[in-house]
C-alpha positions in Angstrom: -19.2 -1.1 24.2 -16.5 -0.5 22.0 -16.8 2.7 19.2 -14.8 3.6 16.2 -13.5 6.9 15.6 -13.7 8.0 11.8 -10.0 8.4 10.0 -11.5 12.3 9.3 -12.3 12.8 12.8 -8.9 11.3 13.7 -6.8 13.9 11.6 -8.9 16.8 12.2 -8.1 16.1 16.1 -4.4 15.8 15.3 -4.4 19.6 13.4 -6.7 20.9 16.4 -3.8 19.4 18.9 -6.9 18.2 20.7 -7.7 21.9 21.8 -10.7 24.3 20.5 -8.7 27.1 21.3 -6.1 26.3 17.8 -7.2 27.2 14.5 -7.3 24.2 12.3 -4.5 24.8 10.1 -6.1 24.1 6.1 -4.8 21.6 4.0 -2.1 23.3 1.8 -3.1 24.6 -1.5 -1.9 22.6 -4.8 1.3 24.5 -6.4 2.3 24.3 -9.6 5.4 22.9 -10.7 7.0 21.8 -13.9 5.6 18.2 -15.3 8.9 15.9 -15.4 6.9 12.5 -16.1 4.3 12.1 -18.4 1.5 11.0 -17.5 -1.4 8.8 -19.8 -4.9 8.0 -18.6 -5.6 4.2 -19.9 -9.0 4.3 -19.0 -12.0 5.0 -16.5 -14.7 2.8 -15.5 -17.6 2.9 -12.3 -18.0 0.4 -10.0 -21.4 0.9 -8.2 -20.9 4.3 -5.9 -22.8 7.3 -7.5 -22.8 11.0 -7.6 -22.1 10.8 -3.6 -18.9 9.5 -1.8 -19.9 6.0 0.1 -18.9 6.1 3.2 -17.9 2.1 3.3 -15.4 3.1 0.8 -12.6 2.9 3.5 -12.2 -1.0 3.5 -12.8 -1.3 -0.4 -9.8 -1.2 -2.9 -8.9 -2.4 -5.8 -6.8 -5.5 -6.8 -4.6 -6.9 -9.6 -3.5 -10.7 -10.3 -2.7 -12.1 -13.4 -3.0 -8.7 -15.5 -6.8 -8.3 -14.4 -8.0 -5.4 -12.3 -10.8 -6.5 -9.4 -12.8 -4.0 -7.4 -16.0 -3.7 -5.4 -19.0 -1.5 -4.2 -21.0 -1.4 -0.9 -24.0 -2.4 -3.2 -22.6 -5.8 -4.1 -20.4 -5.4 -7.2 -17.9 -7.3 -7.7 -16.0 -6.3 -11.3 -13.5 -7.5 -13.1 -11.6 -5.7 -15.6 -8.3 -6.0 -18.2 -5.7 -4.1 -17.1 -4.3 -2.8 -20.1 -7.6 -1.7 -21.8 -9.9 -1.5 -18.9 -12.5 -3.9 -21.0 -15.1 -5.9 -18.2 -14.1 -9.5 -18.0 -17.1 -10.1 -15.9 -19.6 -8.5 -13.3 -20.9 -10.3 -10.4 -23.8 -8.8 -8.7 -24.8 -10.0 -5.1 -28.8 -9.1 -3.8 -28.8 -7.4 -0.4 -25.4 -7.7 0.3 -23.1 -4.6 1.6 -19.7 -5.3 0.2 -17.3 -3.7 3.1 -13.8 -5.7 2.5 -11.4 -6.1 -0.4 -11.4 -7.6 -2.6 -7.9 -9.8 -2.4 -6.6 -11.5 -5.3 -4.2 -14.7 -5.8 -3.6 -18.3 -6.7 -6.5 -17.9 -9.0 -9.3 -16.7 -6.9 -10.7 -13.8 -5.5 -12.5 -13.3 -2.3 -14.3 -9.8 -0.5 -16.4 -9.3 2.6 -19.8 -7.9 4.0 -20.9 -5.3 6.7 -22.3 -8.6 8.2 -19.1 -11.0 8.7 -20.1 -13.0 5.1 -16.9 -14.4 3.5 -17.7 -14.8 -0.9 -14.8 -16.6 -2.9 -15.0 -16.7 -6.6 -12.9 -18.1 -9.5 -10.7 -14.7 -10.7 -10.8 -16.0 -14.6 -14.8 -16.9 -15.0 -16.2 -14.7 -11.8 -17.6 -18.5 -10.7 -17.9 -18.6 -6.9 -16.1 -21.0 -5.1 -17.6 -21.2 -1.6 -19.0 -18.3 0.7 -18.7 -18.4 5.1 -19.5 -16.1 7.3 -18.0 -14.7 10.7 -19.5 -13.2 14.0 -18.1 -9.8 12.7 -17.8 -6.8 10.4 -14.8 -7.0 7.9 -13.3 -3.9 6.7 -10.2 -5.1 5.4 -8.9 -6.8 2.0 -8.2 -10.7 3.2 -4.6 -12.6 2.2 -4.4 -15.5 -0.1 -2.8 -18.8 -0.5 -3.0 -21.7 -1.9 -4.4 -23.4 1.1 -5.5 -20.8 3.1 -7.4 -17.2 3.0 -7.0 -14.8 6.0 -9.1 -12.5 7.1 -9.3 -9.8 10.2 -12.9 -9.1 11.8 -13.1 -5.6 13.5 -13.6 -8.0 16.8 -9.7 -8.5 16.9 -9.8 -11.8 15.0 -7.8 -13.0 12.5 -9.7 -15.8 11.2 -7.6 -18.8 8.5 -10.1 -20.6 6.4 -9.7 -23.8 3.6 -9.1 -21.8 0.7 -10.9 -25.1 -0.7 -14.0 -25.2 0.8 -13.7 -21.8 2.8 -14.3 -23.7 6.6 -12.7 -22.2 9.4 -9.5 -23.7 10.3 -8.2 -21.7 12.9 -8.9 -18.0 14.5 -6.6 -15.8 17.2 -7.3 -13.1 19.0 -6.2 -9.7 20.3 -7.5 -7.7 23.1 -9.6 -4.5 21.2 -9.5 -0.8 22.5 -12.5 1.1 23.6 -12.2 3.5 21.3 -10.2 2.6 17.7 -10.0 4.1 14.4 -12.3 2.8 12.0 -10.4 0.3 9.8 -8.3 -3.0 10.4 -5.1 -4.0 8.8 -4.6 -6.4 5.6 -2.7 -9.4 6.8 0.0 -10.4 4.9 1.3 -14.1 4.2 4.9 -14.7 4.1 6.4 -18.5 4.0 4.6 -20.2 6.3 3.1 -17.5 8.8 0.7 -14.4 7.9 1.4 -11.2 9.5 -0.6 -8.6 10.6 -1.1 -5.0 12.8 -4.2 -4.7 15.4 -6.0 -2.2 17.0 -3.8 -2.3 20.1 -0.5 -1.3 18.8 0.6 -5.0 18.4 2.2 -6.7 15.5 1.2 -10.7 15.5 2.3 -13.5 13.5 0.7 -17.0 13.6 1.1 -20.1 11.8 -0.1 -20.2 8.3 -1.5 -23.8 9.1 -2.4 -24.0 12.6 -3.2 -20.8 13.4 -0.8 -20.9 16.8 1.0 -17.5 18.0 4.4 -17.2 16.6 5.4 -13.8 18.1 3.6 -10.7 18.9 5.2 -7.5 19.2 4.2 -4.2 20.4 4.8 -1.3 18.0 3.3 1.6 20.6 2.0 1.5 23.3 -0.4 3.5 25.1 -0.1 6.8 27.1 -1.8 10.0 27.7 -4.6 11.6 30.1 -7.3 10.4 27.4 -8.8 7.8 25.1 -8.2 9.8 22.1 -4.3 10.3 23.5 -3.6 6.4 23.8 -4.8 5.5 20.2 -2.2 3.3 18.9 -3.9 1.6 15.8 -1.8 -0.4 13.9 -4.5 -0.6 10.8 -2.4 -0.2 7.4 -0.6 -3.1 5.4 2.8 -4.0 6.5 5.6 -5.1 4.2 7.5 -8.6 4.5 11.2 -8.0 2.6 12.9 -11.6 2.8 13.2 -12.5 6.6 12.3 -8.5 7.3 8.7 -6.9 8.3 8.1 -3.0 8.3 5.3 -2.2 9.6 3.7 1.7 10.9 1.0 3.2 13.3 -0.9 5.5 14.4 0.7 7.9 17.4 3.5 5.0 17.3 6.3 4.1 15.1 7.7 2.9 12.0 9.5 0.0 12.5 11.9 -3.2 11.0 11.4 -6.2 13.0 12.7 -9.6 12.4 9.9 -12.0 10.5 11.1 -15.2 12.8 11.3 -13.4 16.2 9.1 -10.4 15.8 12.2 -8.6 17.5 12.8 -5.0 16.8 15.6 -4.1 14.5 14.8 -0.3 14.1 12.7 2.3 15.1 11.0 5.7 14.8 8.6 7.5 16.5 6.0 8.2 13.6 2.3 8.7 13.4 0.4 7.2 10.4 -2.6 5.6 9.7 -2.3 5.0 5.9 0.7 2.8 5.7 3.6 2.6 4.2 5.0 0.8 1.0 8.3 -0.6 -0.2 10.7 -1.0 -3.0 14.0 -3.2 -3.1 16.1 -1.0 -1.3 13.9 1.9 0.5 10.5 2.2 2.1 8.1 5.1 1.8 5.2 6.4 4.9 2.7 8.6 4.4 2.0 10.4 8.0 -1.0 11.3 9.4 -0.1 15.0 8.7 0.1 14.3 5.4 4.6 14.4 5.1 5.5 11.6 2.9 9.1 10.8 4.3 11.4 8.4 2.7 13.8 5.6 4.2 15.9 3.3 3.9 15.4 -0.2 5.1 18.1 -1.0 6.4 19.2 1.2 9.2 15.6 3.6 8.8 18.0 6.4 7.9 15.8 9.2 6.3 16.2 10.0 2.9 14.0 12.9 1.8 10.5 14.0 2.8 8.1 16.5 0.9 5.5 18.3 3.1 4.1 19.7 0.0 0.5 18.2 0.4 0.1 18.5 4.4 -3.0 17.6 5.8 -4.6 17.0 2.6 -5.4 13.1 3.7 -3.3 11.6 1.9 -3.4 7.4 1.3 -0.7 5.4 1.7 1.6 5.5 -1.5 2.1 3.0 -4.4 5.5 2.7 -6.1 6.3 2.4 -9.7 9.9 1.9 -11.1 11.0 5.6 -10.5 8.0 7.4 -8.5 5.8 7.0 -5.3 2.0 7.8 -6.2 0.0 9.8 -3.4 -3.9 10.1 -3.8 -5.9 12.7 -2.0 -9.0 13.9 -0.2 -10.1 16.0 -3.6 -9.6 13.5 -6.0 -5.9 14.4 -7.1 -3.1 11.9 -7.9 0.6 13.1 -7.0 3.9 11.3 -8.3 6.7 11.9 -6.3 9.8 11.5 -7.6 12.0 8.2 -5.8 14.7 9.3 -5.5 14.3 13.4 -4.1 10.8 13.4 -3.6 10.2 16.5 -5.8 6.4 16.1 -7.3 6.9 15.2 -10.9 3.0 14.8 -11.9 -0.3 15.2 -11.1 -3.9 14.4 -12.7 -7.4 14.5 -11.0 -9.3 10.9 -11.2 -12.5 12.5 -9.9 -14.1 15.4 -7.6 -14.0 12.9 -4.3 -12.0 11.9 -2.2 -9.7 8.4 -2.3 -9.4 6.7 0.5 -8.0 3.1 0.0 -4.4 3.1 -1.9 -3.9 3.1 -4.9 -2.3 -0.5 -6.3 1.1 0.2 -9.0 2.8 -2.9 -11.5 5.5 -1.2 -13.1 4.6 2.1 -14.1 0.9 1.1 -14.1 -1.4 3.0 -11.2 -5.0 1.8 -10.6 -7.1 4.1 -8.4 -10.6 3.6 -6.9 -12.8 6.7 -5.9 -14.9 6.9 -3.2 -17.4 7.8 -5.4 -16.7 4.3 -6.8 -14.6 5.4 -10.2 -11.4 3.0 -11.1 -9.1 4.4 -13.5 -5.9 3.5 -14.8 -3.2 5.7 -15.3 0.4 5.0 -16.8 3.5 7.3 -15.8 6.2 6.2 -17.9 10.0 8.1 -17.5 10.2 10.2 -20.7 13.4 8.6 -23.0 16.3 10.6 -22.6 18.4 11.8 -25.8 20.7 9.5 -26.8 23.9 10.9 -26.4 26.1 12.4 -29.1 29.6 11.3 -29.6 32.2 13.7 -28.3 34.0 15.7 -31.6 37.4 13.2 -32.3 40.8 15.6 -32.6 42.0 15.7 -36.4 44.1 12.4 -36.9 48.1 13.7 -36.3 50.5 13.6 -39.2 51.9 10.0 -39.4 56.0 10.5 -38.9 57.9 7.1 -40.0 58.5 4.6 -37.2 62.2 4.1 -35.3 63.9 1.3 -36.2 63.7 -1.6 -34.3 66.8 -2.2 -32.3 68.0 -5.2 -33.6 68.0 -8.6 -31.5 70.1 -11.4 -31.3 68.9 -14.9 -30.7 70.0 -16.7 -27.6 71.7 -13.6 -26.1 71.2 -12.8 -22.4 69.3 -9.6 -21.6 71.4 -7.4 -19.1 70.8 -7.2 -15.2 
């Protein structure tokens, strides 16, 4: 029978080293440090939750297409709000049903999943739904979207491809499943004609967008150690497609670039994360499971800077805006990070609980969902720097009248 091991569970074991005989070393304390980007609150809204964390939160997060923000509850809200002004578009509300995936959000629908394998798409402008489908599963992660086809992983090992039409199953591939896994499965992405995605076993698989076939599968880590809790090599967070390049990070494994058409490995560190990692055009950005954000560049993985200034406080993976890399926290707290050093540059508390899914960025926008089941919107925009005086001209020098001109003479030859 297989078992999931809570993401808590899982980081307190990696501060204890496994042992009872360590002190768990406390997440470090909040510093202060001078504000270098402002920071505006746009607004705050609830989406089902309460005055309690909900422990489902871990597979629930929000979502932005076409300037409209999307997020669900484990009661069965769905909600969809304005970006800009936080104002309710619409709220769906779904009888008996534990909301445990998602949402996703693109080519103008929207689509989350239930603690019992059901599958709900709706129309992202009116809230309308679509079609709903159901797998032998659990889903606990956001699904990916085209124009023909949604994605989804089951916590079975099963990525499943349905008619984003009529939401029948097309195709579904599968990967063998640990014992013992961390509690959470990875968002596939869809990249030309293939969607990408991590599994519980360390792997990395594409298949075809269409027909569902294997196109490469790649180990990122694999198991070793004495025990089960030694040989956990969960590949559960998001990975990145850049052009004809995936990045992609695990648990107790490695950050790596590997080749989209091969699955071949460009790159690698050995690096332990959980949470993810995210990307900008040049650089990406991992949040370990001790709680280092480290940054590198994608081309050769070269590190760049990291900031161990918010160890162990469970972080989630980051979101990047034009010029910082927002962190969220297991008290509530959101941290900018400054791209290019990695200094903090702001902070602001969303609520008193923790955030577990990441937070989602457009531009210098950051939406945020509590487990309590707050979203807020919060705008970090660079302050404008002085425009810069003209540098004091030297008093104009005293004319003097010209030299004469020597005089020429037409059609004569220049000397050699």
């Amino acid at each position: 029978m297989r078992s999931f091991l809570p993401l808590a569970l899982a980081a307190l074991l990696i501060f204890t080293g496994c042992s009872k005989d360590k002190d768990v070393e406390p997440p470090a304390k909040l510093v202060n440090f001078p504000t270098k980007l402002p920071v505006k609150e746009l607004w705050g809204d609830k989406v089902g939750g309460g005055k309690k964390q909900v422990k489902l939160r871990l597979g629930l997060g929000p979502a932005i297409d076409d300037n409209l923000v999307f997020a669900a509850s484990d009661r069965g809200e769905l909600v969809a709000a304005n970006l800009e002004n936080g104002h309710q578009v619409w709220v769906k509300k779904f009888k008996k049903m534990q909301f445990s995936a998602g949402p996703g959000a693109g080519s103008g629908m929207v689509v989350v999943g239930s603690t019992k394998g059901w599958v709900i798409a709706l129309e992202s402008a009116s809230g309308r739904e679509l079609w709903r489908t159901r797998v032998n599963s659990e889903l606990l992660s956001a699904p990916g979207i085209s124009a023909k086809v949604v994605v989804m992983r089951s916590v079975d090992g099963r990525l499943h491809g349905f008619d984003a039409g009529n939401g029948k199953e097309l195709w579904s591939v599968e990967q063998q499943v640990p014992r013992l896994s961390l509690r959470g499965t990875a968002i596939p992405v869809i990249a030309k004609d293939t969607v990408v995605c991590g599994f519980d076993n360390g792997k990395v698989m594409a298949v075809s967008l269409t027909t569902g076939d294997t196109v490469w599968d790649t180990a990122l880590a694999t198991p070793h150690g004495r025990t089960e809790l030694d040989r956990l090599v969960d590949v559960d967070s998001l990975v990145y497609v850049v052009g004809d390049d995936v990045f992609a990070t695990g648990y107790q494994g490695r950050t790596a670039m590997l080749a989209l058409d091969s699955g071949q490995i460009w790159w690698a560190h050995d690096m332990s994360s959980y949470r993810g990692l995210a990307v900008d055009e040049e650089n990406l950005f991992v949040t370990q499971a001790d709680g280092v954000v480290v940054a590198m560049r994608q081309r050769d993985g070269s590190e760049i800077w990291r900031n161990d200034k918010l160890k162990r406080r469970g972080l989630s993976a980051p979101a990047v805006t034009s010029t910082a890399i927002a962190v969220a926290d297991y008290q509530g707290y959101l941290h900018w990070l400054d791209k290019s050093t990695g200094a903090l540059v702001a902070r602001e508390r969303v609520a008193k609980f923790r955030v577990s899914s990441p937070p989602v960025a457009v531009r210098d926008t950051v939406v945020v969902l509590t487990d309590s089941g707050k979203l807020a919107a919060y705008r970090a925009t660079p302050a404008a720097q002085p425009a810069p005086q003209p540098a004091a001209q030297p008093p104009p020098a005293p004319q003097t009248a010209a030299p004469p001109e020597a005089p020429t003479t037409q059609g004569a030859t220049p000397p050699q």
